[in-house]
C-alpha positions in Angstrom: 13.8 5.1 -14.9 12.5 1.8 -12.7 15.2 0.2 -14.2 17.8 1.9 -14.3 17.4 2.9 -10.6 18.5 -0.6 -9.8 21.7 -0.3 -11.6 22.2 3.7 -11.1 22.5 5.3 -7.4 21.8 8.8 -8.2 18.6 7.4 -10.2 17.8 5.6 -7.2 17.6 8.3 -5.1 15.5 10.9 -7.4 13.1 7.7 -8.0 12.9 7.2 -4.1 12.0 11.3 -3.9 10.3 11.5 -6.5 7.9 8.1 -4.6 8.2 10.0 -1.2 6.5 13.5 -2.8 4.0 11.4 -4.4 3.3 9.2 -0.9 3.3 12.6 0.8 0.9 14.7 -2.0 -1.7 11.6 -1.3 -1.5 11.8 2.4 -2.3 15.8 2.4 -5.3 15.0 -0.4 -6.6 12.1 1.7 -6.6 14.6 5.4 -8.6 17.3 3.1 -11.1 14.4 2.1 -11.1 13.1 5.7 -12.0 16.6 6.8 -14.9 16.9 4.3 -16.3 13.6 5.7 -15.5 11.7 2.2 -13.6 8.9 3.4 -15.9 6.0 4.0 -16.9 4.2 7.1 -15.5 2.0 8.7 -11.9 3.0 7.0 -10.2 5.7 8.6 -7.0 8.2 7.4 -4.9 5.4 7.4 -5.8 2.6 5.7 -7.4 5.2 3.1 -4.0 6.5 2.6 -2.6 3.0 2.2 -5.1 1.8 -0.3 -4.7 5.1 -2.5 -0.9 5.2 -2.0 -1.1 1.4 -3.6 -3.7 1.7 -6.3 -1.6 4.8 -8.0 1.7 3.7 -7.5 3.3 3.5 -10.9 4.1 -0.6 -10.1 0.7 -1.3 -9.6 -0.9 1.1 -12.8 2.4 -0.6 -14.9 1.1 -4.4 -14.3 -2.5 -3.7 -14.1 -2.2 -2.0 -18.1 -0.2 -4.8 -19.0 -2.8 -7.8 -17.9 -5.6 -5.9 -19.1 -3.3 -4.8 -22.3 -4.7 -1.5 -22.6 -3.2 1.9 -21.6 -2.6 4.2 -18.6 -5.2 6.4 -19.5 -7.9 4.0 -19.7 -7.5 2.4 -16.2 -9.4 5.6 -14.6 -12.6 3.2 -15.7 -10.8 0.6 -13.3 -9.3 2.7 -10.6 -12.6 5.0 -10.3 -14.8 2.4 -8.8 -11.9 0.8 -6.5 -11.3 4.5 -5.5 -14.8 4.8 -4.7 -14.7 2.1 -2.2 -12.9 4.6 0.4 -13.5 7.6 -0.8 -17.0 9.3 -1.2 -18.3 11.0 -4.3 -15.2 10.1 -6.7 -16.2 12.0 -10.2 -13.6 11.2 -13.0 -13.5 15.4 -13.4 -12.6 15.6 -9.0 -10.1 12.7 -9.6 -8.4 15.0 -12.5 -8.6 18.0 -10.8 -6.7 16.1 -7.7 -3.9 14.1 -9.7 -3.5 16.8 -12.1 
């Protein structure tokens, strides 16, 4: 779909809805965490947002499989502790419950 979004308008544009839902579902997961205290100091909202935004953006999952060869699935034991660096009390069984 990446790729064909840079030949395709209409593929464009669900890609670029599809991102914006995605931006949007981490913002609202990142104000419930914020209210429950879990986003570390000193980050605030913000720059949590910006740094889970990033680190699950398909882009960044894509190359990070492909220099560690492995799969998507197995990059939650990369992500987790990255994640865990803004966000309090990341469990692999929140993380799913979250995302999925």
């Amino acid at each position: 779909m990446v790729s064909l979004s840079s030949v395709d308008p209409q593929a464009r544009q669900v890609l670029e809805a599809r991102e914006r839902l995605r931006q949007e579902s981490i913002c609202i997961v990142v104000r419930r965490l914020a209210a429950e205290g879990r986003i570390r100091q000193p980050c605030i909202v913000e720059q949590a947002m910006a740094v889970l935004i990033a680190l699950t953006s398909f882009q960044t999952c894509d190359q990070m499989a492909s220099l560690l060869e492995t799969d998507f699935l197995a990059l939650t034991e990369v992500l987790l502790p990255m994640i865990g660096a803004v966000v309090q009390d990341v469990a692999p069984k929140r993380v799913c419950v979250v995302l999925g």
